[in-house]
PLY file of the C-alpha trace (Angstrom):
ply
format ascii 1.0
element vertex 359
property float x
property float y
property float z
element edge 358
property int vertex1
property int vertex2
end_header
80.61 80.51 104.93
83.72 81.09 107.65
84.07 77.21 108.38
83.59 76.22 104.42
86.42 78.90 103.94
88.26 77.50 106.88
88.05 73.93 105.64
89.65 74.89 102.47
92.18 76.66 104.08
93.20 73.39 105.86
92.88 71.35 102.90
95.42 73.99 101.14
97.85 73.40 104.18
98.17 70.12 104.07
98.41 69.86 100.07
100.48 72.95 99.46
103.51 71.33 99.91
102.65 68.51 97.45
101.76 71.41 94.24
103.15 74.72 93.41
103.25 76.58 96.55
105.96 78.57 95.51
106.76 82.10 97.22
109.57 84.23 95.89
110.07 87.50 97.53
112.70 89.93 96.59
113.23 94.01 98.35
114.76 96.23 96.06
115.93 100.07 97.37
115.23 103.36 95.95
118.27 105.59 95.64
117.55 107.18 99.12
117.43 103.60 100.42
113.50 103.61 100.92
112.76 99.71 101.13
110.25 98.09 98.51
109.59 94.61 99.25
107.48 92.64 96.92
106.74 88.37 96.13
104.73 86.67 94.25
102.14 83.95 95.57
101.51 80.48 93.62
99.38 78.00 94.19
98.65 75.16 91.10
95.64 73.39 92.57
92.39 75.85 92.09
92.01 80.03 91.94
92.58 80.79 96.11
89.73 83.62 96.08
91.91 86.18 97.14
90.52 89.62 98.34
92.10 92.54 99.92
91.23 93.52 103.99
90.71 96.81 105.33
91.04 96.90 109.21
90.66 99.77 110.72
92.03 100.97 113.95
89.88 99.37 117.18
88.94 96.32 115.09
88.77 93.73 117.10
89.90 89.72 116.13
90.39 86.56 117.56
92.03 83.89 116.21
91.38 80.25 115.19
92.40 76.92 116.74
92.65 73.20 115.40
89.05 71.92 115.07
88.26 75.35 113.46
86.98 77.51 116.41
87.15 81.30 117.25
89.08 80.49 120.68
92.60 81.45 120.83
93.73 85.09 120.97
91.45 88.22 121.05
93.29 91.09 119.64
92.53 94.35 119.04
93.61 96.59 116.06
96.54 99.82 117.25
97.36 100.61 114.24
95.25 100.20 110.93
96.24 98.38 108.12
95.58 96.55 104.13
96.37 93.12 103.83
96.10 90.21 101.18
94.29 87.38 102.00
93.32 84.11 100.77
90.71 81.81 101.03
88.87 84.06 103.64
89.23 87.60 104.60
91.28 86.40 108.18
93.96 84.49 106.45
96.36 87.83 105.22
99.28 86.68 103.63
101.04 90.04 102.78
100.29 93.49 104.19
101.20 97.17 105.39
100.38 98.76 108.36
99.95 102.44 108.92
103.08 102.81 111.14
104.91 101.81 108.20
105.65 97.78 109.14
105.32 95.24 106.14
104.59 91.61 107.17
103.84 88.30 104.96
103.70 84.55 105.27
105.75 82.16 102.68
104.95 78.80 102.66
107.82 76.45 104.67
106.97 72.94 104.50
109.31 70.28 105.49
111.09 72.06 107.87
109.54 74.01 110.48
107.84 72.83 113.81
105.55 74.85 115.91
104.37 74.08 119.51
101.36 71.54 120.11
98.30 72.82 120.34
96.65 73.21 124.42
93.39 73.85 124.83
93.97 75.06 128.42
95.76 78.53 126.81
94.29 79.28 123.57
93.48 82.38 125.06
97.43 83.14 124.01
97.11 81.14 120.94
97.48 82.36 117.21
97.12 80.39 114.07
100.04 80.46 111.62
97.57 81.84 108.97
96.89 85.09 111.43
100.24 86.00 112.80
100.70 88.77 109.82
97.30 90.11 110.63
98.31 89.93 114.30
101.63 91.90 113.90
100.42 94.66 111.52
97.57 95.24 114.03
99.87 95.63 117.00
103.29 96.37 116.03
105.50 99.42 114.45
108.94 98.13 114.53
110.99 94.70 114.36
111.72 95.08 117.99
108.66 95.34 119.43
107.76 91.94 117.01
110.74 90.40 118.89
109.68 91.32 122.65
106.01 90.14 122.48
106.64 86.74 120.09
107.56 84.91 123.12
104.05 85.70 124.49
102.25 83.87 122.32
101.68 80.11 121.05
101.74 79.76 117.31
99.88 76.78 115.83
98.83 75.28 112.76
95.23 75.21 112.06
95.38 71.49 110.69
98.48 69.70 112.31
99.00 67.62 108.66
99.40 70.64 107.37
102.46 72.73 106.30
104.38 74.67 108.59
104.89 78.66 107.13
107.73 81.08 107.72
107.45 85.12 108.05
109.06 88.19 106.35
108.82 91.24 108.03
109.91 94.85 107.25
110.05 97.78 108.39
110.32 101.76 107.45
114.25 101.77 108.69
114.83 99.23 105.91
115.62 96.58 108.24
114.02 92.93 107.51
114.16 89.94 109.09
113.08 86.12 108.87
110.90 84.35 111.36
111.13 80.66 111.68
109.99 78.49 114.18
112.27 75.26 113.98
111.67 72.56 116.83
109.42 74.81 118.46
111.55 77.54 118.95
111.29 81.10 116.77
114.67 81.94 115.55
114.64 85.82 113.50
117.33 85.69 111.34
118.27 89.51 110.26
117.96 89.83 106.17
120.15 92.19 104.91
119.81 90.65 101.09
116.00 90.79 101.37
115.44 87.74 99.51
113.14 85.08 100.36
111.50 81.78 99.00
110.28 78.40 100.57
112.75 75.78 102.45
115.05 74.16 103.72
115.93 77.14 106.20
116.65 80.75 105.23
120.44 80.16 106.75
120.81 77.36 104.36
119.49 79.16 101.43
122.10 81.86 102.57
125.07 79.42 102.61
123.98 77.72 99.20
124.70 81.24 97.43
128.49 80.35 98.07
127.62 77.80 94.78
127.43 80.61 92.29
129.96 82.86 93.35
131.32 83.05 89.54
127.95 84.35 88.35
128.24 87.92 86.79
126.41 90.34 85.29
127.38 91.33 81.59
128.77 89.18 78.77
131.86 87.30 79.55
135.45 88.37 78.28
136.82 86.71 75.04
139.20 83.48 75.91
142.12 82.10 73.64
142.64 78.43 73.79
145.85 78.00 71.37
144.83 79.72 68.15
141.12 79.13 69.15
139.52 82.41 70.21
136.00 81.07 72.32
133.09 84.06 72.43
130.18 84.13 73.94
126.96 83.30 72.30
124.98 86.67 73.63
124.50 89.05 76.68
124.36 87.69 79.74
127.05 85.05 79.71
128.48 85.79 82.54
125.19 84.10 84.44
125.66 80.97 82.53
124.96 77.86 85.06
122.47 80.26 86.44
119.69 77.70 88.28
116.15 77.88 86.09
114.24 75.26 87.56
111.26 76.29 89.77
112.36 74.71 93.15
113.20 77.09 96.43
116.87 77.22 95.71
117.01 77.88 92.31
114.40 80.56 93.12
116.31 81.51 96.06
119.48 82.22 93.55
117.91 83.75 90.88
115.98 86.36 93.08
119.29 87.43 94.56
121.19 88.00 91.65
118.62 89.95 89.74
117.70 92.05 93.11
121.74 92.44 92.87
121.86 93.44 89.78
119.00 96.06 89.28
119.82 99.77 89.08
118.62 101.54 92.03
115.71 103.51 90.95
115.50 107.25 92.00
111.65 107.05 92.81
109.47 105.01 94.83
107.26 104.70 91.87
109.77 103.44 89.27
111.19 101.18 92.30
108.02 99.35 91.91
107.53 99.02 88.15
111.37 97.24 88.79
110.11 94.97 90.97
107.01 94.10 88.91
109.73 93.47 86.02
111.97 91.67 88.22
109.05 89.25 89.59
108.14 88.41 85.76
111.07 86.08 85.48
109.05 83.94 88.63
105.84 83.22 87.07
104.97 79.78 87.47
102.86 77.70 84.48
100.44 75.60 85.50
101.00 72.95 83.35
104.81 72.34 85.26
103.40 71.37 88.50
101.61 68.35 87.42
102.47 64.77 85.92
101.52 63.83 82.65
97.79 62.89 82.27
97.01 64.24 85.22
94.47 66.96 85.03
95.27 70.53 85.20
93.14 72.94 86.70
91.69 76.06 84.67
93.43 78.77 85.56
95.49 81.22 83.77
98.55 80.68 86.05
100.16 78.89 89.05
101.34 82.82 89.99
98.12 84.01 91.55
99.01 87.36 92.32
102.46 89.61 92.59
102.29 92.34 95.14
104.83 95.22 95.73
104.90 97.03 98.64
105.83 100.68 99.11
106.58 101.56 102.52
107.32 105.22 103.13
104.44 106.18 100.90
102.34 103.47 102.49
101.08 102.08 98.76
100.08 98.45 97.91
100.60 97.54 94.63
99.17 94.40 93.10
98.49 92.65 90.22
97.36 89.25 89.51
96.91 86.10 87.01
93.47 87.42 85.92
94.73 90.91 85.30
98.00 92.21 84.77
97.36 95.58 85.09
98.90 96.88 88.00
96.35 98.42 90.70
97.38 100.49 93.80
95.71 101.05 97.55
97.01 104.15 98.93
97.24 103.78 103.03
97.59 107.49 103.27
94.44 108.35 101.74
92.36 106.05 104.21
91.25 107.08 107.17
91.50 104.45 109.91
90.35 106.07 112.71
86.58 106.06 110.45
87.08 103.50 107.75
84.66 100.25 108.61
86.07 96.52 108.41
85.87 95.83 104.79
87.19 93.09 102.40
86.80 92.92 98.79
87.74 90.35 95.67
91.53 91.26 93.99
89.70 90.79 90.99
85.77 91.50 90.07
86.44 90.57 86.61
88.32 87.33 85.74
89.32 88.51 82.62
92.10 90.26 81.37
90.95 93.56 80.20
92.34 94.39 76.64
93.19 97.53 74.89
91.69 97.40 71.41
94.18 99.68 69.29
92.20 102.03 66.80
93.71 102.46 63.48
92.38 105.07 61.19
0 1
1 2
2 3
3 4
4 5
5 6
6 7
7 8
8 9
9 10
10 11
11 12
12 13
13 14
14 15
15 16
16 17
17 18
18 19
19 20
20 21
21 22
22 23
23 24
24 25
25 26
26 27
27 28
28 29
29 30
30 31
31 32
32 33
33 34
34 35
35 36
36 37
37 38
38 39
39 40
40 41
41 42
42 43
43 44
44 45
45 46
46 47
47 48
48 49
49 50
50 51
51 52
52 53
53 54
54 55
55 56
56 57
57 58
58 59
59 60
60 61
61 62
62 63
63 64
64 65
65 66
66 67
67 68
68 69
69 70
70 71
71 72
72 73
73 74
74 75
75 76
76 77
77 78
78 79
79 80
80 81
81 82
82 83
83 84
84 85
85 86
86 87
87 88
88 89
89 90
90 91
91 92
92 93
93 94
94 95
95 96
96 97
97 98
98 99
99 100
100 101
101 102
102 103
103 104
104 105
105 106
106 107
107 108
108 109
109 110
110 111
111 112
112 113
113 114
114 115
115 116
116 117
117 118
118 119
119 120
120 121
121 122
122 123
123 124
124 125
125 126
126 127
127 128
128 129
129 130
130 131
131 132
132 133
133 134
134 135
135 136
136 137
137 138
138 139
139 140
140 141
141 142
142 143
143 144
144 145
145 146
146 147
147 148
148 149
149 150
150 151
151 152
152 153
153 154
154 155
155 156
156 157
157 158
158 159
159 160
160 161
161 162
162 163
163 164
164 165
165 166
166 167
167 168
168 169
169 170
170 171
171 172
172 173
173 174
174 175
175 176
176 177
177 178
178 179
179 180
180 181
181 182
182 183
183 184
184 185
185 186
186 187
187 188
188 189
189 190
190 191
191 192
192 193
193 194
194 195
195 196
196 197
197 198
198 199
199 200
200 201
201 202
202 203
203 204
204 205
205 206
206 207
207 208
208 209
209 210
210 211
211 212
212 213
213 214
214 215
215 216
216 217
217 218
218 219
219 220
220 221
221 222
222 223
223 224
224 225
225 226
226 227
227 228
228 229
229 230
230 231
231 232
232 233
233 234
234 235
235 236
236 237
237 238
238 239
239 240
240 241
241 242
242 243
243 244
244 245
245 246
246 247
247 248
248 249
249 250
250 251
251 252
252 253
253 254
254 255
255 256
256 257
257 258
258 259
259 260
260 261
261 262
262 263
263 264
264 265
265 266
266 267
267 268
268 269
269 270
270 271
271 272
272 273
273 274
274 275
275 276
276 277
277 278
278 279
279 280
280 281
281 282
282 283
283 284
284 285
285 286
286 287
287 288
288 289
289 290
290 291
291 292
292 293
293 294
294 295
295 296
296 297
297 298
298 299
299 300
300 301
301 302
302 303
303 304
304 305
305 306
306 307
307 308
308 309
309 310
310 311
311 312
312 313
313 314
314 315
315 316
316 317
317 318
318 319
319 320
320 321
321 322
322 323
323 324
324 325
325 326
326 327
327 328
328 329
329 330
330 331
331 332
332 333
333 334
334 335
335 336
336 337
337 338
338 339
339 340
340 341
341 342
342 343
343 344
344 345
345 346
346 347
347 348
348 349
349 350
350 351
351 352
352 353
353 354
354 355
355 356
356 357
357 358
């Protein structure tokens, strides 16, 4: 069952790059300045079987290489944690530890490089698919990320595959960006707290310059003459606003609705924002492929959203299946006894509906 998950996992890497792989990641702040970061995860080509993963403190893992083995790095669990995962219970995408750090993979095909893979020390290797699992089990701050990256080697599973890039967050608020471009991990510090797919986060950054006369709110009345020109509706100031579904556009459009939302005074209501926020990044199916071809049966290309809430250590998640939002509260588990566990995000493929009685 691990090497039919793991083959599908490589066949995902090398094809995610040619359908909707499509990460858009956004970190909104509570009045306090509590981070809250949250993405979505899209994939058009069949449902990715996600589950959630409970590790518990002491749980021990070790990591695959290229041919699909169990022999790079063994590493053992300091600090518990919940994680999303897809395909198979090692492959967490998104996750919270219980110190408080946030970690999660976006998809970066194109651009990034990693090191080759050498037999002679996969005992200090780590597959691209594990790193979050291997920095929530190990790590409580940014910092300490920083200081032990350089001690490992982080490879792709299936070399044709597509190369991934990392968001990671902690308590503080502080975020940053790992890349590995020509073999070398770069962290770029994210104070905007957006993220999507390529080219390179810097680039992404730089691109913003393009839409520096976007604003919120409706745009002021203009006389041309004797011609007085008004705007159609709200919103007009974000006319020219990119809509397409590419990493740029994506890239914009997260940062100027992040930029615009009202800083919540809870945690709680910080989340349903995000939620909100994140509806304006579903995906269709039906967009990701040509004409004729076929289109897989599934509700969405927008698998799951997830929202993170750090200081109260909460996962929130929803997904294609089921829109109602569902919540795994860190604080009431008890890593130190919890066992290894994984379940399915969804039991029921179906999306539950209220019947309204009227009388």
């Amino acid at each position: 069952m691990v090497m039919k998950g793991l083959y599908l996992a490589c066949a995902l890497m090398v094809t995610f790059s040619l359908k909707a792989e499509a990460c858009t990641g956004i970190t909104l702040r509570t009045t306090s300045g509590s981070p809250v970061p949250a993405r979505t995860i899209e994939w058009a080509g069949n449902d990715l079987e996600s589950k959630s993963s409970i590790i518990p403190r002491g749980f021990r893992q070790r990591s695959f290489v290229p041919g699909g083995k169990k022999d790079g790095l063994s590493f053992k669990a300091k600090y518990g944690y919940v994680g999303l995962a897809v395909e198979q219970e090692e492959f967490v995408v998104d996750g919270l530890n219980e110190a408080g750090l946030s970690a999660a993979l976006f998809y970066f095909p194109g651009y990034g490089k990693y090191v080759d893979y050498d037999s002679t020390k996969s005992d200090v290797t780590v597959s691209d698919l594990q790193l979050v699992s291997w920095i929530l089990s190990n790590f409580k701050t940014i910092d300490e990320v920083r200081s032990a990256i350089g001690k490992i080697r982080i490879v792709t599973i299936d070399p044709r595959g597509s190369t991934v890039h990392w968001r990671i967050t902690e308590e503080s608020g502080r975020q940053v960006v790992l890349e590995i471009v020509n073999k070398q991990p770069t962290f770029h510090e994210n104070s905007l707290g957006v993220l999507t797919n390529s080219p390179t986060f810097d680039w992404h950054l730089t691109n913003l310059n393009n839409y520096v006369n976007l604003t919120s709110g409706p745009v002021q009345d203009r006389k041309i003459g004797d011609l007085t020109l008004k705007s159609f509706g709200g919103g007009s100031g974000l006319h020219g606003i990119p809509g397409d579904m590419t990493p740029p556009s994506r890239f914009v459009r997260a940062a100027i609705f992040q930029a615009t939302a009202p800083k919540m005074p809870t945690a709680e209501k910080t989340v349903e924002q995000a939620f909100h926020i994140l509806n304006n990044f579903d995906i269709p199916t039906g967009i990701q492929f040509a004409e004729g071809q076929p289109v897989p049966d599934i509700p969405s290309a927008t698998q799951w959203t997830v929202v993170t809430d750090i200081a109260n250590r909460r996962i929130y998640y929803r997904t294609m299946y089921n829109s109602n939002i569902r919540c795994i509260d860190l604080k009431a588990i008890d890593f130190l006894r919890v066992e290894k566990q994984s379940a399915p995000l969804d039991y029921t493929k179906r999306q539950p509906i209220e019947q309204i009685s009227v009388r």
